[in-house]
LUMDRENDO-938558 format. One line per 2 residues: their letters; for each residue y, x, z of N, C-alpha, C. Coordinates in steps of 0.1 Angstrom, whole numbers, plus 5000, padded with zeros to 4 digits. Each point is the difference from the previous one (the first is absolute). Layout:
# residues N
a	Y X Z Y X Z Y X Z  ...
This chain:
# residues 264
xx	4195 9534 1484 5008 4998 4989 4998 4985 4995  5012 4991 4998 4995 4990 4993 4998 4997 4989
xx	4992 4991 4997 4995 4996 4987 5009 4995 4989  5013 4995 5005 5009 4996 4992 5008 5011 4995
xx	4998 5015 5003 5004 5014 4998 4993 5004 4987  4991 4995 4996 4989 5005 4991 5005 4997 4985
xx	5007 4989 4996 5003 4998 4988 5012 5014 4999  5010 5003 5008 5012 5013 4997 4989 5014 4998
xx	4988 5001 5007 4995 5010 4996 4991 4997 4984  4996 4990 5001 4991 5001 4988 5014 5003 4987
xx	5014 4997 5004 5008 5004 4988 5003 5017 4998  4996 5009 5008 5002 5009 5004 4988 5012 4992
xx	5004 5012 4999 4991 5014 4992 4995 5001 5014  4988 5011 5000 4993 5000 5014 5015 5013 5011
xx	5005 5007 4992 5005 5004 5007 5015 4997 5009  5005 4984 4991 5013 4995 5005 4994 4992 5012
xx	4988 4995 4999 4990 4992 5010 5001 5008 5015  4994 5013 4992 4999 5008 5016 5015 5008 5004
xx	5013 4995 4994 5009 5001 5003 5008 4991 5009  4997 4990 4993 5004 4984 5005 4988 5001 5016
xx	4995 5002 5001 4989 5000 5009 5003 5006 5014  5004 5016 4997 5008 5006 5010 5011 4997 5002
xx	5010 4996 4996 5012 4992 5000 4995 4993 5014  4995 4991 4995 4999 4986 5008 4992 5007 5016
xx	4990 5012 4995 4996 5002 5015 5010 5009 5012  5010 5005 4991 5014 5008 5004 5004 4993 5005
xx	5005 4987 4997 5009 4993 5001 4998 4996 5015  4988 4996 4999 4997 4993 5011 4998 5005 5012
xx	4998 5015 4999 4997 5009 5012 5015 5001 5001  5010 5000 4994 5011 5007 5006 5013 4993 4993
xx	4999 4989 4999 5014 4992 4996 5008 5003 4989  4998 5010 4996 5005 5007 4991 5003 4999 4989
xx	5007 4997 4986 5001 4995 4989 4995 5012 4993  4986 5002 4993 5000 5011 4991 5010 5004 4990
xx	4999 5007 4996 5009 5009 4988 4995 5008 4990  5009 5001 4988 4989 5004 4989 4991 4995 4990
xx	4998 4987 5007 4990 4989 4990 5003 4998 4989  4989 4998 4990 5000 5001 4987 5008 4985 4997
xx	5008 4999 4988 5005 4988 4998 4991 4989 5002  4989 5000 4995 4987 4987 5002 4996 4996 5013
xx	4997 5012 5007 4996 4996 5015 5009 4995 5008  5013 5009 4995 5011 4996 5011 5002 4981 5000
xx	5000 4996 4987 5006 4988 5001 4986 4994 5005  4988 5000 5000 4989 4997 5010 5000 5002 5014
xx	5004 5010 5002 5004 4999 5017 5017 4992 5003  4998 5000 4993 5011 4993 5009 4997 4986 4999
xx	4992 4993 4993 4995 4986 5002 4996 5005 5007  4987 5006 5001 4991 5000 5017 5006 5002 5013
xx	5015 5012 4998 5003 4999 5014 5007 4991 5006  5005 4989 4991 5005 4989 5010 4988 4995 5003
xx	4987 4997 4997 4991 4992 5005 4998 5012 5014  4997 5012 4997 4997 5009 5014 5009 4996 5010
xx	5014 5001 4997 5010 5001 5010 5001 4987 5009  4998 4985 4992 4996 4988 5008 4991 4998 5008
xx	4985 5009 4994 4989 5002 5010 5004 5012 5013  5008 5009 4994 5003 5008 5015 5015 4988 5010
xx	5006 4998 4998 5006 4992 5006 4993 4991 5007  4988 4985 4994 4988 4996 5007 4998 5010 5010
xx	4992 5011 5000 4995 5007 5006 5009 5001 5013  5007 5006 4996 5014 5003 5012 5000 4990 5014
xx	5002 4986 4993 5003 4989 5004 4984 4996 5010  4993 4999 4996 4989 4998 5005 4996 5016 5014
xx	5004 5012 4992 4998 5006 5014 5007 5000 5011  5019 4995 4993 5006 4996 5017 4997 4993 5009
xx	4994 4986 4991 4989 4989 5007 4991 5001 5008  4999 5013 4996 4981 5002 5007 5009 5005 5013
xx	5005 5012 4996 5010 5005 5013 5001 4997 5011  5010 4986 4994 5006 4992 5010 4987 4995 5006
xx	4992 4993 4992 4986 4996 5011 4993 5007 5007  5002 5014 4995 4995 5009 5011 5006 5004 5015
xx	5016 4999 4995 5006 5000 5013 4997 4987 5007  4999 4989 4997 4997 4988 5010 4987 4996 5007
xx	4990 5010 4998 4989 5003 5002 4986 5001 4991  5001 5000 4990 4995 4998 4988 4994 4990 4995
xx	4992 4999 4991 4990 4988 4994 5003 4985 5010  4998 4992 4997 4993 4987 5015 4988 5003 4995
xx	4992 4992 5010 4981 5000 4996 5004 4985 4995  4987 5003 4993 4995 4989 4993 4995 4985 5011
xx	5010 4990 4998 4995 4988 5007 4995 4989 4988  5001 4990 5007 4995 4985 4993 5013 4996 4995
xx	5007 5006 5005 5020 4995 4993 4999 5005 4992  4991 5010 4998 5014 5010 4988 4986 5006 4990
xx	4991 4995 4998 4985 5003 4991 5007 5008 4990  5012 4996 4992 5003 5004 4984 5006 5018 5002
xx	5006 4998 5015 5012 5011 4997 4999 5010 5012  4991 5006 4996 4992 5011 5011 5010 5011 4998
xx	5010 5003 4994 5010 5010 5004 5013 4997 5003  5000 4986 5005 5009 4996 5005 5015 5001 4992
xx	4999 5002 4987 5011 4994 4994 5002 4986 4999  5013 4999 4997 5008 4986 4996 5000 4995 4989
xx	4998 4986 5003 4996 4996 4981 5010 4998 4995  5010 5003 5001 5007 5006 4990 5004 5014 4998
xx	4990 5012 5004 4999 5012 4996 4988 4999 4988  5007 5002 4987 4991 5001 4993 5007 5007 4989
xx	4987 5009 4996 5005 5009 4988 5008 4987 4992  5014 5004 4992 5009 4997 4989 4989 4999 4987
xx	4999 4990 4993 4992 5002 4986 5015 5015 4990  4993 5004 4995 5006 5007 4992 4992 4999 4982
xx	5017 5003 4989 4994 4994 4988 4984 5001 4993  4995 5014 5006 4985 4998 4994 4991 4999 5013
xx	5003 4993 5006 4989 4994 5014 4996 5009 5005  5002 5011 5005 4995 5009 5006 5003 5004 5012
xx	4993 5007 5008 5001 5004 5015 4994 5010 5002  5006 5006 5016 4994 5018 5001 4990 4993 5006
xx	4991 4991 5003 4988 5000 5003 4990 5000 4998  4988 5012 5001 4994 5004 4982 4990 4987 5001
xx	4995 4994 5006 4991 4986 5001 5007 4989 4990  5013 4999 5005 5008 4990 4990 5005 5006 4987
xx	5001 5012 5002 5000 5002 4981 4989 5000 4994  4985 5002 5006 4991 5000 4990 4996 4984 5002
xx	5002 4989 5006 5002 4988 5001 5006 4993 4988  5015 5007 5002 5009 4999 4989 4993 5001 4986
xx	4999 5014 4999 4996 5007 4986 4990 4992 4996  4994 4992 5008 4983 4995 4994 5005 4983 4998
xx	5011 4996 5003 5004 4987 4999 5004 5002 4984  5011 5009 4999 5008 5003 4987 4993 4999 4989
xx	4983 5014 5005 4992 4997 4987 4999 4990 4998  4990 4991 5009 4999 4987 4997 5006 4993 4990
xx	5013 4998 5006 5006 4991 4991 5002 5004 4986  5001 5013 4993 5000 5008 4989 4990 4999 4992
xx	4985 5000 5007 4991 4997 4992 4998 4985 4998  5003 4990 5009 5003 4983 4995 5006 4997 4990
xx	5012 5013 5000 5016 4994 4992 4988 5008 4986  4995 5010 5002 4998 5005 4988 4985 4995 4992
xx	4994 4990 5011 4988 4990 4991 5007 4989 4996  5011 4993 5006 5008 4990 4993 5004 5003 4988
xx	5005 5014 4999 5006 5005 4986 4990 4996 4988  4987 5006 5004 4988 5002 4989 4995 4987 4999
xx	5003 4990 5008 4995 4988 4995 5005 4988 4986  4992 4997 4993 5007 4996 4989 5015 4985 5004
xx	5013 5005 4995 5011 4989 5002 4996 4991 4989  5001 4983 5011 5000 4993 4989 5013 4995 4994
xx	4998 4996 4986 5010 5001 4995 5015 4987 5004  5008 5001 5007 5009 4995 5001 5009 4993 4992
xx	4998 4984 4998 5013 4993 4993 5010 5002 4997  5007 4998 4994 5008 5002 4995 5012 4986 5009
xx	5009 4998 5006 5005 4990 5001 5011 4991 4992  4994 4987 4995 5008 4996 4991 5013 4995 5005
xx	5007 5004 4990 5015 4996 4998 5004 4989 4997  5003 4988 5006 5001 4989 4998 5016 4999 4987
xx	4998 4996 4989 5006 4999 4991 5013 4988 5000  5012 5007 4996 5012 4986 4997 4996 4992 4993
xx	5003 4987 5001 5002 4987 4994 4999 5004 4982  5015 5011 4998 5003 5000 4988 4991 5012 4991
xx	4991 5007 5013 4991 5008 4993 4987 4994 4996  4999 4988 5008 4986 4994 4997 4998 4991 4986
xx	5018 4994 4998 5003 4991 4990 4996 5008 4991  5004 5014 4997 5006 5011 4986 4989 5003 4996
xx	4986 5003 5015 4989 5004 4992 4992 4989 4990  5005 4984 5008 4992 4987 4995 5008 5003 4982
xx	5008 5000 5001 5010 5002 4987 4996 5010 4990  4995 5011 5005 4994 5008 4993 4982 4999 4995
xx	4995 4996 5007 4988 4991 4997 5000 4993 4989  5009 4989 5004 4998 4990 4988 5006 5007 4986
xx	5008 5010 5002 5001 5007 4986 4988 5006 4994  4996 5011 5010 4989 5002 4994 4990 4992 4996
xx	4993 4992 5003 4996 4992 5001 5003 4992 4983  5008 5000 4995 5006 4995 4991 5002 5011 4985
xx	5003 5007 4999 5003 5012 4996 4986 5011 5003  4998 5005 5007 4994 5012 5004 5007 5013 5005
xx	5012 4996 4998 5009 5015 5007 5007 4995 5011  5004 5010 5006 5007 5005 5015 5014 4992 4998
xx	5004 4998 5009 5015 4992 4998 5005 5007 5007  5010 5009 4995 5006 5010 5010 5012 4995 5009
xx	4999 5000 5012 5011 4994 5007 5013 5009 5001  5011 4998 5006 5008 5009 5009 5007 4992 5013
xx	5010 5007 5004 5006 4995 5011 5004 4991 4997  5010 4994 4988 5005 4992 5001 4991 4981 4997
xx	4988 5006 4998 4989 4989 4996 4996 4999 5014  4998 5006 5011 5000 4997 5013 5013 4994 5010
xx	5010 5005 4996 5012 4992 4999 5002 4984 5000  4995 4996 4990 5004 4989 4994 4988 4992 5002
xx	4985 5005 5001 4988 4995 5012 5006 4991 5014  5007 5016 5010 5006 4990 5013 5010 4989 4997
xx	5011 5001 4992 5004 4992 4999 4996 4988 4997  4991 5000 4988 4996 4982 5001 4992 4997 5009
xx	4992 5008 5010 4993 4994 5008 5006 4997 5009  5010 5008 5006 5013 4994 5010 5003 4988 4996
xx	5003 5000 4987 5006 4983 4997 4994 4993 4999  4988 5003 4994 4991 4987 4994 4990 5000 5014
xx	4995 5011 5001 4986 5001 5009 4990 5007 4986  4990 5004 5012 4987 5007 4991 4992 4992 4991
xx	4992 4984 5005 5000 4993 4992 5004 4996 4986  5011 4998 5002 5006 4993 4987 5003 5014 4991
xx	5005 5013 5003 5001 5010 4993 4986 5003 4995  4990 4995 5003 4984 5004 4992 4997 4988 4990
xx	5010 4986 5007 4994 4995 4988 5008 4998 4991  5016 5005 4996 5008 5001 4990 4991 5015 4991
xx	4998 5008 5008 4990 5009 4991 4988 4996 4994  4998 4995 5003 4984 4990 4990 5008 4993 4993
xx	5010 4995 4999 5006 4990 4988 5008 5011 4994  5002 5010 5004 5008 5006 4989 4990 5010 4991
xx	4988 5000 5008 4989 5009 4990 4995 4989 4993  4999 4985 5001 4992 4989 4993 5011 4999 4987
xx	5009 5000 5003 5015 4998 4990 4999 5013 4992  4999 5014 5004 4997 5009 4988 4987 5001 4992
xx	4988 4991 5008 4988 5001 4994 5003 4988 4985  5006 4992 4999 4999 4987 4995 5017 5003 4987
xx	5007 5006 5006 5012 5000 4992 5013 4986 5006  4998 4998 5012 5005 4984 5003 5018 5002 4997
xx	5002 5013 5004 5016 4995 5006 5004 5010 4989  5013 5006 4994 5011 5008 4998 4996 5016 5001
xx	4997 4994 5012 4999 5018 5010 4993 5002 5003  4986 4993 4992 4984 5006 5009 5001 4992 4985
xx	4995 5009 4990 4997 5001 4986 4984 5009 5001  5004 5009 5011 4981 5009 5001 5001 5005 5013
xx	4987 5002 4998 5000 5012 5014 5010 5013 5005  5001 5001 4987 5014 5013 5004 5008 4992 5010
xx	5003 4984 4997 5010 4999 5012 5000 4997 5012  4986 5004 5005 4998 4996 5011 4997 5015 5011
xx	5016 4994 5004 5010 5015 5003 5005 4993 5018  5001 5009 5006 5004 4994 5011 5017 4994 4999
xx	5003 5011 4995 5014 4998 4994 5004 4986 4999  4990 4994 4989 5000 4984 4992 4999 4994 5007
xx	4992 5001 5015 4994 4995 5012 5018 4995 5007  5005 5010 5003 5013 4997 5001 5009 4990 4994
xx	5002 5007 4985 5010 4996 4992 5001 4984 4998  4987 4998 4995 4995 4988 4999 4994 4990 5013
xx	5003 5002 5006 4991 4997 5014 5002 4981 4996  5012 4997 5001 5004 4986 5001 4993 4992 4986
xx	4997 5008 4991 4997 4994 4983 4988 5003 5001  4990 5004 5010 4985 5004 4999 4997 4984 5009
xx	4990 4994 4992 4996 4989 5002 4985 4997 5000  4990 4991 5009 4987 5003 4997 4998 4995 4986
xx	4994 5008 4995 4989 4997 4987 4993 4989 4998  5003 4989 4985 4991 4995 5003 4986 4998 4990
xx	4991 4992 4999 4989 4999 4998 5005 4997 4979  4994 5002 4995 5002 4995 4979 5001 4985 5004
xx	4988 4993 5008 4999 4986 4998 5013 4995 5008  5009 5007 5009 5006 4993 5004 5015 5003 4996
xx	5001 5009 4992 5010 5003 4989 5000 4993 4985  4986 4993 4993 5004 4991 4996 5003 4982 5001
xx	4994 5001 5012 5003 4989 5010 5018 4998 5002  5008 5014 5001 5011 4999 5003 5006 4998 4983
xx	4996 5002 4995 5006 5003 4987 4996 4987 4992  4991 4991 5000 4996 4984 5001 5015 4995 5005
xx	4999 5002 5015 5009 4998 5007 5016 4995 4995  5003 5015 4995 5013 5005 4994 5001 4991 4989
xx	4993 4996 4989 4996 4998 4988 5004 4979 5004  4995 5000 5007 5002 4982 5004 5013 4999 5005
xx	5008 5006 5011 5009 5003 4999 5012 4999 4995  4994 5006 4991 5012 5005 4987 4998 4985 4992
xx	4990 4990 4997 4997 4991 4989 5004 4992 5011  5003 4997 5015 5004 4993 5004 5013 4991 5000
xx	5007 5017 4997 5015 5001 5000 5004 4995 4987  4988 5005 4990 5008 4994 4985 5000 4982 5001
xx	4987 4997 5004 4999 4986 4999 5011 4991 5012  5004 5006 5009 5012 4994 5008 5014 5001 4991
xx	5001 5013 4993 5014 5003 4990 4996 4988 4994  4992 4996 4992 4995 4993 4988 5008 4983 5007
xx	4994 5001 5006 5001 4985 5011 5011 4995 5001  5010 5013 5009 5013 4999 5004 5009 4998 4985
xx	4998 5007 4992 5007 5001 4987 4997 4991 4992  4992 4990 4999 4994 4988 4993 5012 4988 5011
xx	5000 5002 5013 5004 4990 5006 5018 4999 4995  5002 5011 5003 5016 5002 4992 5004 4999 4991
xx	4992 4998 4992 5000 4994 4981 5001 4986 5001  4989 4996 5009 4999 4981 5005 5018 4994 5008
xx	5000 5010 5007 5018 4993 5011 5005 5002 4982  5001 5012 4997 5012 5002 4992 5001 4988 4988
xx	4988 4993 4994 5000 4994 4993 5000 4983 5005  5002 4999 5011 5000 4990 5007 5010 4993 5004
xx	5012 5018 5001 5013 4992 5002 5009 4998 4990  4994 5005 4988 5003 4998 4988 5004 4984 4993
């Protein structure tokens, strides 16, 4: 009996066992399909008897062979030609593998059966050995998801709360970096968080507005930030300017008083 028979009995009461059991030794003496089998066993024999019925066909096939070799005078003897194949089959007479490796030759099934354990108890110390823990593999992130988390950062960072995104704040991410590039969309976001930190512009009065949205809206009126000393440097600037312009009016309008009185 083979060993790969042993798991359909171990599912078995002792007495469906020694049902299934005669079954299979009926069977075999006499071709015969039993009858009467309990619903359990029945669907058990009938897995086993296709494996029986392949090995009786083998069988078959191999005794015509012998047959025929018998009518042509039997066996050859063993020469220096033929060391491997002392019964004078052809190498391509060979048992068919069948789905669970088996053969009517009881040397090769206990061959078999003892390979199978084998490998059962390897597969089943592999099991018990501790898995190491397996990575995780990362997901290389879009352009416009790497921008949103930088975006979200610098909020918190600023604030202490979450900056909740949605779709359309990833939206409007690819878009400027399509147009602008990734670059320049990180550093219009540092001048638009420096511009809410400071109060510079209209529309970055606080941090509330430093909105991706604004990032947008404003994109073209977001300007770098600059330093107090170099805002009153500009405002110096502005200031001379403006006293330049009066003292040129002054100049020009003194000179027009002089023609006018001249051609008087």
């Amino acid at each position: 009996m083979f060993q790969n028979y042993r798991e359909y009995f171990e599912d078995l009461t002792g007495d469906e066992a020694k049902e299934l059991l005669f079954a299979i030794f009926d069977y075999e003496k006499t071709r015969v399909k039993p009858v009467n089998l309990s619903a359990k066993v029945g669907c058990y024999f009938l897995v086993i008897k296709q494996q029986l019925d392949k090995n009786y066909e083998e069988y078959l096939k191999i005794a015509d062979k012998n047959r025929e070799n018998g009518a042509k005078g039997g066996r050859p003897k063993k020469t220096q030609n033929n060391p491997k194949n002392p019964m004078g089959f052809r190498k391509t007479q060979k048992t068919q593998p069948n789905p669970k490796n088996l053969d009517i030759d009881i040397d090769n099934d206990i061959d078999i059966d003892n390979d199978i354990d084998k490998e059962k108890e390897i597969k089943k110390e592999k099991d018990l050995q501790p898995k190491q823990p397996v990575a995780p593999a990362s997901k290389k992130k879009s352009p416009q998801a790497v921008m949103c988390d930088y975006f979200k950062d610098r909020y918190k960072a600023n604030t202490g709360l979450e900056y909740l995104t949605n779709n359309e704040d990833f939206i409007i991410l690819a878009e400027l970096i399509k147009k602008y590039g990734t670059e320049q969309v990180k550093q219009r976001i540092d001048w638009l968080e420096t511009s809410c930190l400071n109060a510079v512009f209209w529309f970055a009065k606080s941090i509330n507005d430093f909105t991706i949205g604004n990032l947008r809206k404003h994109w073209n009126k977001i300007l770098k930030p600059i330093t107090e000393e170099q805002r009153r440097q500009q405002q110096e600037k502005k200031r001379e300017e403006e006293r330049m312009k009066r003292v040129l009016a002054e100049v020009k309008r003194r000179k027009e008083e002089e023609a006018k009185w001249n051609t008087q």
